[in-house]
N, C-alpha and C positions, 0 to 999 in steps of 0.2 A: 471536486472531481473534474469539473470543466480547465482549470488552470492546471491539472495534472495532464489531461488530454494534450492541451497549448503546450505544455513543458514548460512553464509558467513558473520558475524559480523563484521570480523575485513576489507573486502572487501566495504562493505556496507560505515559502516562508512571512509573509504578513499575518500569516492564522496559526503559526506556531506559539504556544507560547515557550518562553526560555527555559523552563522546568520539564518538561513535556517528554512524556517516555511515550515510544512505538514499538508494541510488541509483534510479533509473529509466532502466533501461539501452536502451529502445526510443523511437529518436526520434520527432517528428512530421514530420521530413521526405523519413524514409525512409535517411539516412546513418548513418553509425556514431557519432555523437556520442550520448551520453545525452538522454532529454527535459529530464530534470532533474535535481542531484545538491545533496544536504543533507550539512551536516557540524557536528554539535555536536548537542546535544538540544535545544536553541532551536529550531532551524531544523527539527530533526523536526518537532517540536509545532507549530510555526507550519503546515508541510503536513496536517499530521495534523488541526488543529481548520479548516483548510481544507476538507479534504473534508468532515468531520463537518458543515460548515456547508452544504455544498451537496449533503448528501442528508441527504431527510426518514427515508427509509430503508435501512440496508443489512443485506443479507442475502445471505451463503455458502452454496451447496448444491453437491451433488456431489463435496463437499471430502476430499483426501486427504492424509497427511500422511504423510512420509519422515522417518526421522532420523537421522544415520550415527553407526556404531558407536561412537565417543566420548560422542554425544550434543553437540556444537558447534556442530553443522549441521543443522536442519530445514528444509524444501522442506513448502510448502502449494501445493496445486494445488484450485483451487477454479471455480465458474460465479458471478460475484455476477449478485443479481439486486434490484437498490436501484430507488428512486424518488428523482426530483431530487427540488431543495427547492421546486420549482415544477410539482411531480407528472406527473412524466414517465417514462415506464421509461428503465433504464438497465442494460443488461444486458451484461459484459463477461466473458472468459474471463482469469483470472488464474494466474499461478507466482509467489510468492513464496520466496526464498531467506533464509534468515534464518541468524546468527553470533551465536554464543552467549558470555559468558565472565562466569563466578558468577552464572548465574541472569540478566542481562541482554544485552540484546540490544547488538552493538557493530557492526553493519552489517545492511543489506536491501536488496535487490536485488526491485525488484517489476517483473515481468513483465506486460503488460496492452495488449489490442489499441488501439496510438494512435489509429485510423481510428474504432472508434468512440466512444472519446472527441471526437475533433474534430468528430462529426456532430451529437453530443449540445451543446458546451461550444463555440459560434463563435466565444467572446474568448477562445482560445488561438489561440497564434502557429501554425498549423498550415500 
């Protein structure tokens, strides 16, 4: 989370593993279909310096962090509170789920209000 905050690419991807799927399990049109689902560490990286690109700033507060008795499993519950890259607020309530194995991450599951993403971001398919 903190190397997310930095825009920390080369951070980021050190914890990916190369197999490693990221899901976005909350559609924008309200069904049960995912928003959107990634599968490889290309495709991460690709979403990831996505966003990195369209905000100038992000920042997590309120942030809680869970981790189940293995340690496999961490849950981040946070408030981001970013600015687009066209200085806008951008304030979302997020759950992140994250899967662990050797220190890398091998799935993610991000949780995040679609509504106001789509009020923010008009060129998604909303």
């Amino acid at each position: 989370m903190a190397a997310f905050e930095r825009k920390d690419l080369k951070a980021i991807s050190a914890r990916i593993d190369e197999k490693a799927t990221f899901t976005i399990p909350l559609s924008f049109s309200g069904g049960p279909e995912p928003a959107d689902h990634f599968v490889g560490k290309k495709q991460i990286l690709g979403y990831v310096t996505n966003v990195l690109t369209n905000f100038q700033k992000i920042r997590f507060t309120d942030m809680r962090i869970s981790v189940t008795e293995h340690g496999n499993t961490s849950f981040v519950q946070a408030n981001g509170d970013f600015t687009t890259a066209d200085n806008r607020s951008y304030r979302n309530v997020y759950v992140y789920r994250f899967d662990w194995k050797n220190g890398r991450m091998v799935h993610t599951d991000e949780y995040a209000n679609p509504v106001t993403l789509c009020n923010t971001f008009t060129n998604l398919a909303c």
